[in-house]
Biotite code that builds the C-alpha atoms (Angstrom):
import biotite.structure as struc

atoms = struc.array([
    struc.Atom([0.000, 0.000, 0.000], chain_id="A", res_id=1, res_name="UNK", atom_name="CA", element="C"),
    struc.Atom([1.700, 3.547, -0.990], chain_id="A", res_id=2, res_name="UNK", atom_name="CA", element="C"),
    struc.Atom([0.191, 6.651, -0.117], chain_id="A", res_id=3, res_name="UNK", atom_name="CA", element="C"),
    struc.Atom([-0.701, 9.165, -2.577], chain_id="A", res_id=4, res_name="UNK", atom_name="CA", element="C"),
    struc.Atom([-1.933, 11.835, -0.538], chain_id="A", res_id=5, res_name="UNK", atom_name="CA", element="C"),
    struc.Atom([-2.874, 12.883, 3.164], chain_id="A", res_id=6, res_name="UNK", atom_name="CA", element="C"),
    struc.Atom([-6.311, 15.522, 3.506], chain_id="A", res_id=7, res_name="UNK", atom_name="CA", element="C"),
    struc.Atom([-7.653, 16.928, 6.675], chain_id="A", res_id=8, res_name="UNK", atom_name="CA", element="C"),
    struc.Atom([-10.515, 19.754, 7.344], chain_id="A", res_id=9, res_name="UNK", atom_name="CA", element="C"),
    struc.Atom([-10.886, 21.305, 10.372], chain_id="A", res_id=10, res_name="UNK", atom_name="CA", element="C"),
    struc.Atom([-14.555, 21.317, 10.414], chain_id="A", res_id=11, res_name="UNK", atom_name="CA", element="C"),
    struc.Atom([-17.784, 19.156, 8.512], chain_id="A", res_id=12, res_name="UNK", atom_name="CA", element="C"),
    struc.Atom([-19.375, 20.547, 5.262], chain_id="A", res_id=13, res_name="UNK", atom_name="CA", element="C"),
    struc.Atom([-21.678, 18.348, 5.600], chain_id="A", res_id=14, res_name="UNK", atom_name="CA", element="C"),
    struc.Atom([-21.513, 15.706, 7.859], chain_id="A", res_id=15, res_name="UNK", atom_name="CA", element="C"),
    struc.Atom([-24.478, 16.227, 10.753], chain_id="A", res_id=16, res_name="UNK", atom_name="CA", element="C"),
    struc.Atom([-25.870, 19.194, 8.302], chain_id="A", res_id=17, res_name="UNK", atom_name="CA", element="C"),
    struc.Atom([-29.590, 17.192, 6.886], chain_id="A", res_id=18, res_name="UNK", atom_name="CA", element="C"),
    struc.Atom([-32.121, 20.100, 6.297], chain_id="A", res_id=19, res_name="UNK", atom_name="CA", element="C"),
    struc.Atom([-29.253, 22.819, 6.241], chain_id="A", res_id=20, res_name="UNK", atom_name="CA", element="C"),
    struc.Atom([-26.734, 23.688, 3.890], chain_id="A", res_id=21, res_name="UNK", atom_name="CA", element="C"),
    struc.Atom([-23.297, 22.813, 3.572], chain_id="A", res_id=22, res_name="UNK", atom_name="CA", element="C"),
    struc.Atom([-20.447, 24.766, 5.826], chain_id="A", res_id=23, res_name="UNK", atom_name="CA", element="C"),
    struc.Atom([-17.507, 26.075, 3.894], chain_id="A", res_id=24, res_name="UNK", atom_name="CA", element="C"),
    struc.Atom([-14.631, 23.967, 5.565], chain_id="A", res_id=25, res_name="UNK", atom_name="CA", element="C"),
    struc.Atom([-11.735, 23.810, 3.143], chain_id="A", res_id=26, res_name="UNK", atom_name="CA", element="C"),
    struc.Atom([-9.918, 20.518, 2.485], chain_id="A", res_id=27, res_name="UNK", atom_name="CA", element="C"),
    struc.Atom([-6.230, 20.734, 3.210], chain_id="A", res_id=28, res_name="UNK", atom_name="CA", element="C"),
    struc.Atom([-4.105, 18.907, 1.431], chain_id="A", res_id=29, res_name="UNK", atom_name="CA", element="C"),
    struc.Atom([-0.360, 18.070, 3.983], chain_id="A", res_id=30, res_name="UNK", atom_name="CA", element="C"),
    struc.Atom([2.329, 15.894, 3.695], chain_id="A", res_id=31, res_name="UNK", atom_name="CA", element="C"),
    struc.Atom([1.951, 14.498, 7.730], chain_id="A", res_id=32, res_name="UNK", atom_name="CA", element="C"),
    struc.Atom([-0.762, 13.601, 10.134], chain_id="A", res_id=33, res_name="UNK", atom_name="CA", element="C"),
    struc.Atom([-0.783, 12.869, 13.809], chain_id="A", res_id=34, res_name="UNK", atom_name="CA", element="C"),
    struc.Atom([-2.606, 10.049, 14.225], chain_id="A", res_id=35, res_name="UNK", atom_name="CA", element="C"),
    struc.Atom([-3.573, 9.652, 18.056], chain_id="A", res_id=36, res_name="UNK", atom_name="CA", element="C"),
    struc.Atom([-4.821, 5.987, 18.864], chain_id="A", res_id=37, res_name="UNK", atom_name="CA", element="C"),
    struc.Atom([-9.088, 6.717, 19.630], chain_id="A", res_id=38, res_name="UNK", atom_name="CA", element="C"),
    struc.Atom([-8.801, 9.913, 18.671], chain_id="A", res_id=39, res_name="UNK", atom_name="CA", element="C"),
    struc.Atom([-8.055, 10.408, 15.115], chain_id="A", res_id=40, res_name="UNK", atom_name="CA", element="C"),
    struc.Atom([-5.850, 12.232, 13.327], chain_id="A", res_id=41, res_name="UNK", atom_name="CA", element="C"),
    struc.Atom([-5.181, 15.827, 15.083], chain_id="A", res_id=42, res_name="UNK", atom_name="CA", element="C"),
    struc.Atom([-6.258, 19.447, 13.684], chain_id="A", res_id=43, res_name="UNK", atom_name="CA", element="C"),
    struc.Atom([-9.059, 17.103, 11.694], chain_id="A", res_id=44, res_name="UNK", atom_name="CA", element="C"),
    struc.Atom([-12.960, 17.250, 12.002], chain_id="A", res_id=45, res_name="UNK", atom_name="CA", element="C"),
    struc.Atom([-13.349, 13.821, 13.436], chain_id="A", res_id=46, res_name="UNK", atom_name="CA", element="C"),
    struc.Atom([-10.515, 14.112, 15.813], chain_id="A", res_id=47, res_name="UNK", atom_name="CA", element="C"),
    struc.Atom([-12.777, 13.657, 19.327], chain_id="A", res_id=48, res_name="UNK", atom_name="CA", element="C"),
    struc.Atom([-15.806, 13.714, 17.465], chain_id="A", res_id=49, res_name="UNK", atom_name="CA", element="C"),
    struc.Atom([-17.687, 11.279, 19.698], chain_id="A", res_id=50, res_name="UNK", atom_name="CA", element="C"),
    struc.Atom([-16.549, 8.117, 21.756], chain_id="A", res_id=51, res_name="UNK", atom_name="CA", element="C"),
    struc.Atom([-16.526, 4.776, 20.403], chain_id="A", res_id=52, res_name="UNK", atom_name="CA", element="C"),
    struc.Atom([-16.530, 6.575, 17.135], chain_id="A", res_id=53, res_name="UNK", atom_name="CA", element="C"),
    struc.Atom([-15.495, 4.319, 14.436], chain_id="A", res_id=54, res_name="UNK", atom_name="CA", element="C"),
    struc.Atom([-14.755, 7.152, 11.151], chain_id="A", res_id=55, res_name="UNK", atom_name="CA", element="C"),
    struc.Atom([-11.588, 8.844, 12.956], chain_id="A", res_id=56, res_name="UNK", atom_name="CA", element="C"),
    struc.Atom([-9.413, 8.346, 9.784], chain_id="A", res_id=57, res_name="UNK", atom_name="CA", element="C"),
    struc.Atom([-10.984, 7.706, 6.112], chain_id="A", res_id=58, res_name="UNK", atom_name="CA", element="C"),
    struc.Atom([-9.237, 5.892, 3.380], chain_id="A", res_id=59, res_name="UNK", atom_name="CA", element="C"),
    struc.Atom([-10.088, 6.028, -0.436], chain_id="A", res_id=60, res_name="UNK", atom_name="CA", element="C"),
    struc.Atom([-8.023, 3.788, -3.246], chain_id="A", res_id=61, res_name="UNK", atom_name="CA", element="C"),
    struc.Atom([-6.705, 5.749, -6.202], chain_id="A", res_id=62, res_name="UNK", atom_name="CA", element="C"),
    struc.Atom([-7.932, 3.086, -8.541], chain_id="A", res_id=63, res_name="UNK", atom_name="CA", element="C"),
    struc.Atom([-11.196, 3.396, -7.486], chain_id="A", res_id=64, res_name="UNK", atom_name="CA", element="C"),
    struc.Atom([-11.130, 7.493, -7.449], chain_id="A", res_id=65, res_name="UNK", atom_name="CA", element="C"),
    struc.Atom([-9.463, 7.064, -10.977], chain_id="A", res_id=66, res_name="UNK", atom_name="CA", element="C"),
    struc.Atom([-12.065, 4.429, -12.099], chain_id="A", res_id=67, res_name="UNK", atom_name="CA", element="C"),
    struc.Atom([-14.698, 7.129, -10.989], chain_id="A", res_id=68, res_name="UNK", atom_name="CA", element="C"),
    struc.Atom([-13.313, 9.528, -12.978], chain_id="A", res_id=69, res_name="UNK", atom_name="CA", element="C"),
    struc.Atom([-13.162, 7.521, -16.163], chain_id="A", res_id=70, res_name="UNK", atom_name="CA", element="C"),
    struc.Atom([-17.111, 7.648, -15.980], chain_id="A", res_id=71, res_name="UNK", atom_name="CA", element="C"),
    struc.Atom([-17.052, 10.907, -15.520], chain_id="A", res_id=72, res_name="UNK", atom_name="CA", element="C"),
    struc.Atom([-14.641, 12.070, -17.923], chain_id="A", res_id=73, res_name="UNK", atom_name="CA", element="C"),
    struc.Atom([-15.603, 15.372, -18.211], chain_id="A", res_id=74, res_name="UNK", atom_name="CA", element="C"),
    struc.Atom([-14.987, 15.982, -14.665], chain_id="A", res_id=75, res_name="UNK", atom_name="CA", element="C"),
    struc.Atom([-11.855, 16.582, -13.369], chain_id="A", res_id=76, res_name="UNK", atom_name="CA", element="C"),
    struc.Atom([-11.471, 16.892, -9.976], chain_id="A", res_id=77, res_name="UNK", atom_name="CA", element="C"),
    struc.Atom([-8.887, 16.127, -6.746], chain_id="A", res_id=78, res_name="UNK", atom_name="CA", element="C"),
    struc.Atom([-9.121, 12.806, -4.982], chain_id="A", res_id=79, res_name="UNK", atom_name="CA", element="C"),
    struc.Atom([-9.450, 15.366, -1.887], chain_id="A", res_id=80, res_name="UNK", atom_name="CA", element="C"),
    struc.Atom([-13.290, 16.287, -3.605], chain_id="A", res_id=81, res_name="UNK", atom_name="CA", element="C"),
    struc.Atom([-14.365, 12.955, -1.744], chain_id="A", res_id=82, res_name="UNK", atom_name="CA", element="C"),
    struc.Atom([-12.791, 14.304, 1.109], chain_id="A", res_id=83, res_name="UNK", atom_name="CA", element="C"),
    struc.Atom([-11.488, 11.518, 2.571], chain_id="A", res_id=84, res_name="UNK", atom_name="CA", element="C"),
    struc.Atom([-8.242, 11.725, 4.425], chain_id="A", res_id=85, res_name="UNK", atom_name="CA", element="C"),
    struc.Atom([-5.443, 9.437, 3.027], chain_id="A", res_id=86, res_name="UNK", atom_name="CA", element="C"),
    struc.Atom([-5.427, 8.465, -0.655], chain_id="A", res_id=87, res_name="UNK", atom_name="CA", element="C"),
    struc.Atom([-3.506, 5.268, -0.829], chain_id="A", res_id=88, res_name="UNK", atom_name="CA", element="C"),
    struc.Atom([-2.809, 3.136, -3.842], chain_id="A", res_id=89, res_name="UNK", atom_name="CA", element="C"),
    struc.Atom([-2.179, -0.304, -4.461], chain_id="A", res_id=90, res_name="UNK", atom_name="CA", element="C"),
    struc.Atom([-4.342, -2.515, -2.331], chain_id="A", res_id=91, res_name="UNK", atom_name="CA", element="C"),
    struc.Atom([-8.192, -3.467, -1.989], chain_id="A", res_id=92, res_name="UNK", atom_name="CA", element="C"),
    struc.Atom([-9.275, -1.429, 0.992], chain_id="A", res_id=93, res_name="UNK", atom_name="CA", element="C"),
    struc.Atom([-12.272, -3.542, 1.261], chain_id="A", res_id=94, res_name="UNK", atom_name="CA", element="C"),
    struc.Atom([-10.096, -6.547, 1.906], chain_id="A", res_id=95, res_name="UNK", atom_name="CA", element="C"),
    struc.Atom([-8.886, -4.342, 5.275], chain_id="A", res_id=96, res_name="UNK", atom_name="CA", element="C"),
    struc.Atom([-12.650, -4.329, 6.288], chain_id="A", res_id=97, res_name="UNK", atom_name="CA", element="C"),
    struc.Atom([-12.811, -6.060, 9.927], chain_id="A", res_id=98, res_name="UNK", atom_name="CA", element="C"),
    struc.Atom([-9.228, -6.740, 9.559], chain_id="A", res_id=99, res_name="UNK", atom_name="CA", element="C"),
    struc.Atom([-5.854, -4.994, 11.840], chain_id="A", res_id=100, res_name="UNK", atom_name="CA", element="C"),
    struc.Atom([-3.163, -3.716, 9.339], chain_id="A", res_id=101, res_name="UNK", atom_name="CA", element="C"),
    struc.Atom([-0.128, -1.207, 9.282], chain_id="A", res_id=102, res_name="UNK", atom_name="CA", element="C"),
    struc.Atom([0.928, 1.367, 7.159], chain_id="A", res_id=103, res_name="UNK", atom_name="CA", element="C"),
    struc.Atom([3.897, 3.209, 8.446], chain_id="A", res_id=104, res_name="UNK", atom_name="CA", element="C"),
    struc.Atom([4.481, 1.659, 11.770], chain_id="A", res_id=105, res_name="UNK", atom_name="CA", element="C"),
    struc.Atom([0.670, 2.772, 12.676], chain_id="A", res_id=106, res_name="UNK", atom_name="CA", element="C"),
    struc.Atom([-1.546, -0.101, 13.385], chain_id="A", res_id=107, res_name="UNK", atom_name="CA", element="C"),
    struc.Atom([-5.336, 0.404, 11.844], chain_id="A", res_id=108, res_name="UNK", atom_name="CA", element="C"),
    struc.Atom([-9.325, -1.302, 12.385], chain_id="A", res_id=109, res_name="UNK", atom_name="CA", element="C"),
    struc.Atom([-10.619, -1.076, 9.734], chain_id="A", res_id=110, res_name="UNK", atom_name="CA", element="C"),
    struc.Atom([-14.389, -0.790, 10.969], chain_id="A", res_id=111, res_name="UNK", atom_name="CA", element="C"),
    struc.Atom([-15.979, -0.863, 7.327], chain_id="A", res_id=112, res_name="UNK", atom_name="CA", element="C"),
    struc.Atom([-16.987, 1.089, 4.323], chain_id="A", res_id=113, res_name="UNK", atom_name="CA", element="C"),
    struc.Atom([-16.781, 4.679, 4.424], chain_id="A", res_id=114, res_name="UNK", atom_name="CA", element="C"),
    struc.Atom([-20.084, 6.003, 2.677], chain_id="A", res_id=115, res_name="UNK", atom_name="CA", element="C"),
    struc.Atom([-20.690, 9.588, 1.221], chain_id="A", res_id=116, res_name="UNK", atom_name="CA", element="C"),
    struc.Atom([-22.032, 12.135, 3.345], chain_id="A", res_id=117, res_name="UNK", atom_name="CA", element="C"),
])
């Protein structure tokens, strides 16, 4: 697994927002995260956002961003649009589902999928 790219946002456009528009939170795109273990990932919106949370770091594939974007092809956007926090490459992130893994010394849950909001 390689990582393409690492996103945070300090606060939700539209997470917990039904009935009310979208907040204007802008995705930031930085080379290093702190990941604290039950926390999340620090400076992020989900860092603390509610115990026994299971969403405090999202992953997205680039093969599945890039096969979005072939049906799409007159869109061209960021993988950071999803807004997802680490783009990774290189492995079947559903396989991870239910499973422990590491990436960079960190060990990972991964809890399940990660829907849109």
């Amino acid at each position: 697994m390689v990582i393409e790219q690492i996103f945070i946002s300090p606060g939700h456009n539209y997470f917990g927002h039904a009935g009310r528009p979208p907040d204007d939170f802008p995705l930031q795109e930085v080379e290093r995260i702190e990941c604290v273990a039950g926390h999340g990932i620090r400076g992020d919106r989900f860092y603390d956002y509610k115990d026994d949370y299971h969403g405090q770091i999202t992953f997205i594939s680039r093969e599945a961003f890039d096969a979005l974007q072939a049906k799409f092809p007159t869109v061209q956007k960021s993988p950071g649009v999803l807004r997802r926090n680490v783009i990774v490459s290189g492995i079947d992130l559903t396989s991870l589902i239910g499973a422990e893994f590491e990436l960079q010394g960190l060990r990972f849950v991964g809890t399940g999928p990660c829907r849109p909001c």
